[in-house]
N, C-alpha and C positions, 0 to 999 in steps of 0.2 A: 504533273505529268503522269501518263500511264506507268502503270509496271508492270514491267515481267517477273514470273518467279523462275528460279533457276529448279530442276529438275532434281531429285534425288539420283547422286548415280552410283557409288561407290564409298565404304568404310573401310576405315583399318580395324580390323579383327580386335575387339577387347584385350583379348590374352596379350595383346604387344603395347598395350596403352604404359607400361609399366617404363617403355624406354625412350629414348627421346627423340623425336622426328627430327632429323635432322635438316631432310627437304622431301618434295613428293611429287610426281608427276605423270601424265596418261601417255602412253604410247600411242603411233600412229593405227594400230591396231585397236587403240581402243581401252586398253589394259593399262588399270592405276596403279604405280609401284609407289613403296615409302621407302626412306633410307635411315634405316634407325640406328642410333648406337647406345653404349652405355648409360652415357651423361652427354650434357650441351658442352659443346665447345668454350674454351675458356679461350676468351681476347689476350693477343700478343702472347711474344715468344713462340719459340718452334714449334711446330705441329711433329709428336711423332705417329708413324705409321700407328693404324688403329684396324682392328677387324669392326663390320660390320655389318647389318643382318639387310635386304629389302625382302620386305613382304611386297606380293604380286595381290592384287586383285582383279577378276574381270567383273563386267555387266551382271553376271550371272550369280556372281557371291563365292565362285571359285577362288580358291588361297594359294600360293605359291612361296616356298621360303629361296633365299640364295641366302649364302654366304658370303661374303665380299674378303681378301686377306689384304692386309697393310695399303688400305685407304690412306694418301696421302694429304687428301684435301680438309680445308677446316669447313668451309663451307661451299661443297662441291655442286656442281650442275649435271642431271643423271637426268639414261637413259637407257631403253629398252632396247639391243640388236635383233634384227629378227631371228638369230640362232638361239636364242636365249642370254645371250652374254648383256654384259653392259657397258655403257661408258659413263666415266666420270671425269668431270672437267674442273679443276682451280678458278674459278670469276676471273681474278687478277692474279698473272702472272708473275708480277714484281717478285714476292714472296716467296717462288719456288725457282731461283734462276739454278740454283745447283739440282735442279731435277726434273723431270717432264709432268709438264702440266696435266695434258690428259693423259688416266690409264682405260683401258681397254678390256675388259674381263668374259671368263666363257662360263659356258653356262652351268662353269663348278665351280666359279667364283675366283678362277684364278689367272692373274693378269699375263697380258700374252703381247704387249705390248703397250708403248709411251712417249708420247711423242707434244709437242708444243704447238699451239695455233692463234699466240699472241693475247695481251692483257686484256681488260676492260669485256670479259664476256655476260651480253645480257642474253641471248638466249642460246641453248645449247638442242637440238633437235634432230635425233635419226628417221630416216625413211623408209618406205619399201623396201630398200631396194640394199640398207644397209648404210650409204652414206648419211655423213656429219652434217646437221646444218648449224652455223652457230655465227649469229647476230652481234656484234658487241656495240658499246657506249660510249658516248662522246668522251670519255679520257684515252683513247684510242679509237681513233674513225677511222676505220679501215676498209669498216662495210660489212656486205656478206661474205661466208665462203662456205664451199661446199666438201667434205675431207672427205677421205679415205678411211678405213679404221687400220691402215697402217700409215698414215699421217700425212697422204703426199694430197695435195690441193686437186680437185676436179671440176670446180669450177670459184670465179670469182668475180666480185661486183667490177671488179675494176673496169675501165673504160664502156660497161654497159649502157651509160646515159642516164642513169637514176638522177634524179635533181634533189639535189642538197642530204645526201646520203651522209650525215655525220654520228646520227645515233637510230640505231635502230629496234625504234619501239615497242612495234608489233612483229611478229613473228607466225605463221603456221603454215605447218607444213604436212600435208596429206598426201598417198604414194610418193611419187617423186617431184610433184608441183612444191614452191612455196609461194606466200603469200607475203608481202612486207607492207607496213605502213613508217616508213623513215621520217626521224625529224631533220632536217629544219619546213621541206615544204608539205610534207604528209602525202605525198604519191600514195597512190596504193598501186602496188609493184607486181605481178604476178612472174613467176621466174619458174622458165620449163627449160631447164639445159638439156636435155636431149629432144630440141627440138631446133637444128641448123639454120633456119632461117629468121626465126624470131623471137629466140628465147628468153626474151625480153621485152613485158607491154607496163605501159606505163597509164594511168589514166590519174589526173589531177582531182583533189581529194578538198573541200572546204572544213574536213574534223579534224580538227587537231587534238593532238594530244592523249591520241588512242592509245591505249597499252597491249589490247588482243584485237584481233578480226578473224571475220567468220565471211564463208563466201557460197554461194550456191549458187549454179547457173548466170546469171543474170542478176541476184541478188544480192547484197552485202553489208552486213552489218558492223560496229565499229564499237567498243566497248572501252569505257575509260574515260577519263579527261582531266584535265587542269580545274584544283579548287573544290569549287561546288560541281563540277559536271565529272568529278570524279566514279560517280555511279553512272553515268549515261549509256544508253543504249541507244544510239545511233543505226537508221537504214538507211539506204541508199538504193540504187539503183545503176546499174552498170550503163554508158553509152558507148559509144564510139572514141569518145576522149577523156571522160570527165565521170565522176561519180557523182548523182545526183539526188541528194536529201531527198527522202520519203518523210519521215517522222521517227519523232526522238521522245526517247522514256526512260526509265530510270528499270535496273536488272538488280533484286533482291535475292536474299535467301528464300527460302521456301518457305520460312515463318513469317517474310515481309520485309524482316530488318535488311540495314542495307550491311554489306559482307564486313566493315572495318576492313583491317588489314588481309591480306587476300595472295596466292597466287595464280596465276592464270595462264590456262594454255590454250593454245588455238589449232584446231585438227579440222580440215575442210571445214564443215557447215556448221561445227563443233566450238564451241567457247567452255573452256570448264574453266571451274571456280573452285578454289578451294581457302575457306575464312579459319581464322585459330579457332580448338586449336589444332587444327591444320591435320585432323582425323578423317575426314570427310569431303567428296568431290560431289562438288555439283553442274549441272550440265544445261547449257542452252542451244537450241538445235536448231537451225534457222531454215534446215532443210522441212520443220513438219507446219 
């Protein structure tokens, strides 16, 4: 199969290699933050509150430090507000029922609010515009939903007609559009809540098992899979109802090799990658 090589797009600064990445991810802006702390989290028993540092990165090689105070999460899902502040979110809720899962932080690091948005989260995603988007996993199928950063719901999958909405996969979300590809049937979902009459298109999807997507005009690419097609890099082609296979290739690092273990974010036309150890983002752009 052909390849693609993923793009050089962002590092974490040497001087902070010394601490432990906790987790990492790009804002819808663009901008790659790390979540470092002293030491890795140790399994089981209580989490206590911890300070912790994110370095900001942009495109450009620009550095940014925050502060974070009494992080609650062991291994939290973070993100960029467009104030500067952040959120930080618990995966699974079970574990914090005497406290609020997400906290809420400004852009001096200190929390301003905490609030719950239920267990089993796989993707956690701010927008333009400031609002939460956050995806979660078949041990809680709930769907999507859309917060507030003071916690009250703005929008929700419920009753929108998504077919087979139990885990959701793929996630991106660029200004205030998202993008979903849900298991069980792989829709590819486009969701525009401030848009009254149809904020909700639905076009049936033959990939399964995507983990990010990428979308451009008319275009649409699908990254992931079960097994061997676990590197796949899937096109498509938007219709009227249906997305329809262009051609499929496999998406590397920039040296070739294919990523191993990997997180991945989806921002419009934007697919970043990032392989252990998990210093380094790299980027495929379906828009050039």
């Amino acid at each position: 199969m052909p390849k693609t090589t993923l793009i050089p797009y962002t590092r974490l600064p040497r001087a902070h290699h010394d601490r432990h990445v906790l987790t990492s991810t790009v804002d819808v802006f663009g901008v790659a933050h790390w979540l470092l702390a002293e030491s890795a989290p140790q399994p089981g028993g209580e989490v206590l509150p911890f300070d912790a540092l994110v370095v900001s990165v942009d495109q450009g090689g620009n550095v940014e430090r925050t502060e974070l105070s009494a992080v609650r999460a062991r291994w939290p899902r973070p993100d960029r507000l467009p104030d500067g502040g952040f959120v930080l979110a618990a995966s699974r809720a079970r574990r914090y029922e005497d406290m609020n899962q997400v906290q809420v932080f400004d852009a001096l690091g200190r929390e301003t609010s905490s609030f719950s948005v239920g267990d089993a989260i796989e993707h956690l995603l701010v927008d333009e515009s400031g609002h939460i988007w956050v995806g979660h996993f078949d041990e809680n199928p709930i769907g999507i939903r859309r917060w507030s950063t003071t916690g009250q719901p703005v929008w929700t999958s419920d009753g929108a007609g998504i077919p087979g909405l139990f885990d959701c996969y793929a996630l991106n979300v660029s200004g205030i559009t998202a993008w979903a590809c849900p298991y069980t049937d792989f829709p590819l979902v486009e969701i525009r809540p401030n848009r009254p009459d149809q904020p909700v298109r639905v076009w049936a999807n033959r990939v399964r098992g995507a983990k990010a997507v990428a979308v451009h005009g008319e275009r649409v690419a699908f990254y992931g899979g079960y097994g061997e097609e676990r590197d796949r890099l899937a096109h498509g082609e938007l219709t009227e109802a249906s997305v329809e296979p262009t051609d499929v290739g496999l998406l590397t690092l920039p040296d070739g090799l294919a990523p191993g273990r990997r997180r991945v974010v989806g921002r419009g036309s934007r697919i970043y990658v990032q392989a252990e150890p998990f210093t380094a983002w790299g980027v495929f752009d379906l828009s050039r």
